[in-house]
N, C-alpha and C positions, 0 to 999 in steps of 0.2 A: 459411615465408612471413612477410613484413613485417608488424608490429603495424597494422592502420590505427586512426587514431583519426576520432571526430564532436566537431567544436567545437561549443558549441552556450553559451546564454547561461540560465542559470537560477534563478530571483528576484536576479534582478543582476548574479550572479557568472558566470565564465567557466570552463568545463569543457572536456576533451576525455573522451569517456570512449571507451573501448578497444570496437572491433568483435570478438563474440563469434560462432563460427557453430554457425548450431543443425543444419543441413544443409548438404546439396550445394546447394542452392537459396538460402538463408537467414540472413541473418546479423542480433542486435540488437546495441545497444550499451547495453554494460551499466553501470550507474547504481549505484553503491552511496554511501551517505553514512556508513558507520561511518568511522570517523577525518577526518570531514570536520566540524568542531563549525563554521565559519563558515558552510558550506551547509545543515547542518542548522537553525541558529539563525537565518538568513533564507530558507531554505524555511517555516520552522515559521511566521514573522513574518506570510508573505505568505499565509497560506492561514489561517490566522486573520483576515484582512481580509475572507477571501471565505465566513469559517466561517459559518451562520446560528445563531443561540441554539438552544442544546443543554445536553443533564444530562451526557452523558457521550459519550467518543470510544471506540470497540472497533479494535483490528489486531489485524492477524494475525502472529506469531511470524515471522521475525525482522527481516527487514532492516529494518520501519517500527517497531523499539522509539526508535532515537534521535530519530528526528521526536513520533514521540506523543508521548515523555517534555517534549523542546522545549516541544512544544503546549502543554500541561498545565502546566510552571512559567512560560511567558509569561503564562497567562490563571489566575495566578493559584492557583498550584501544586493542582489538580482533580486528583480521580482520573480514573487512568483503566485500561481494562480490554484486556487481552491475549489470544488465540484461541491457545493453547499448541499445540504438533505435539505433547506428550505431556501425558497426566496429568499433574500433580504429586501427591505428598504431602499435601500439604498443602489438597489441594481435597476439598471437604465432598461433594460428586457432580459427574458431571462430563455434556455435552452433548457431542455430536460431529457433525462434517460434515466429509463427502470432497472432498478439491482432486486438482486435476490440473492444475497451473501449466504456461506457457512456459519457464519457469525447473529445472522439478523432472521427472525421466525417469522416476518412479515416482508413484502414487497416494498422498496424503499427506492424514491426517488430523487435521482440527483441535479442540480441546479446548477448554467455557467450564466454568468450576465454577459450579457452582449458586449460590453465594453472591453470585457477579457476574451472574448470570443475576438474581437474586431486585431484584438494583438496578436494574436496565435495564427491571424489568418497569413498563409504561405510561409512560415515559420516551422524552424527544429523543435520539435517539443516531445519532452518526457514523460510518460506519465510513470507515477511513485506511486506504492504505496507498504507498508509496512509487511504484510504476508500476504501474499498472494496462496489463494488455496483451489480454487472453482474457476476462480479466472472470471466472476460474473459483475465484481464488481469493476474488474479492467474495462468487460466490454463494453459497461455504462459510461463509464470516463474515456472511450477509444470513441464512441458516438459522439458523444459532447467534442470531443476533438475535431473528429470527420466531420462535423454538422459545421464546425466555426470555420472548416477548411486548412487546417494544422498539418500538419507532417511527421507521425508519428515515427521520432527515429530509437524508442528504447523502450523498452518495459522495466521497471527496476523494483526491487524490494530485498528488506535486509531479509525475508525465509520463505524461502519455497515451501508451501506443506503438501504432503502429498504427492500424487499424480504430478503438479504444478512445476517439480523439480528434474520431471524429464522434458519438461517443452522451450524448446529450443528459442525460444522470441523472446524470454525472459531472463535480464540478468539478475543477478543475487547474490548472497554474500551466505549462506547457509542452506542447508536441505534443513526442513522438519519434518517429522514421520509421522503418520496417523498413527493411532493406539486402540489396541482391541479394549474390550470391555476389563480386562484385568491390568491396563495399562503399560501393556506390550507392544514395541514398534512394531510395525505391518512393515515395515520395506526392510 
C-alpha cells in the first residue's frame, strides 16, 4: 500500500507527517520531532507564549525530551524533570504510575525519583508532552505529580489528536484528526 501523508501547518512550519494504522478501522499520523531542531525550536517558542508561570515542566520519556529540553534553555536554561519508563541508577527512590498509550501495545510504566519529587513538592508545575491523544499517558505523569504533592497548573502539547482537542484542560498549538482506514480526517 501507498505511504499517505497529512499536510498540516505547525507553529509556522509545514509538515507532512506519514499515516500510521493502528487497525483495520484506524489510522493516526504520526508526529515525531527528534531530528527536527527547527520544529522543535519553534514548537517550544509558541507554547512558551501560551506557558502560564511555573517552577517547573514534568514529561514523560521520550518523544517530548527535545521539546522540554527547548523549553527549558529558551526560558532561560530551567530545570527540568523527566517521568523515566525505567529506574535509573542513579535515582535516590523512585514513584511509579502505569500508562497505556495509543502509541504503545503493551502496559508501560513510568518512573519519578524522589529527588525530583521532593522539588515539585507545593510547586507550579507543567506537565508536556508532544501529542496528547487518550490522555492516558497525562494521567500517569498527573499521579507521579499528585503522589510528589505538585500543583498541576497546565497540560500542554504542540497536537491535540482526536477527541483530545475538544478537552478544555489542555493547552496546544494544533488539532490533529484521527483517519479512517482510507486515510480520511474523522473530525
Amino acid at each position: 500500500m501507498e505511504q499517505k501523508f497529512y499536510h498540516m501547518t505547525i507553529a509556522g512550519l509545514e509538515r507532512d507527517l506519514p499515516l500510521c494504522r493502528l487497525n483495520d478501522k484506524l489510522m493516526i499520523g504520526a508526529f515525531v520531532i527528534f531530528g527536527d531542531p527547527e520544529l522543535t525550536v519553534a514548537c517550544a517558542e509558541k507554547l512558551l507564549e501560551k506557558a502560564p508561570e511555573y517552577d517547573y515542566i514534568i514529561a514523560p520519556e521520550a518523544k517530548a525530551i527535545p521539546l522540554i529540553h527547548e523549553m527549558a534553555r529558551q526560558d532561560g536554561n530551567r530545570k527540568y524533570i523527566l517521568a523515566r519508563k525505567n529506574p535509573k541508577l542513579y535515582m535516590s527512590g523512585v514513584f511509579r504510575a502505569s500508562v497505556r498509550s495509543i502509541t504503545t501495545d503493551k502496559e508501560q510504566v513510568l518512573y519519578l525519583d524522589t529527588a525530583d519529587a521532593e522539588l515539585m513538592k507545593g510547586k507550579r508545575i507543567i506537565i508536556l508532552d508532544d501529542v496528547i491523544s487518550t490522555g492516558e499517558s497525562l494521567k500517569a505523569v498527573e499521579a507521579l505529580v499528585n503522589k510528589a504533592g505538585g500543583n498541576i497548573i497546565a497540560r500542554m502539547c504542540i497536537l491535540a489528536e482526536g477527541d483530545a482537542a475538544s478537552r478544555d484542560d489542555i493547552i496546544y498549538l494544533e488539532k490533529l484528526p484521527l483517519f479512517d482506514s482510507q486515510g480520511n480526517p474523522l473530525d
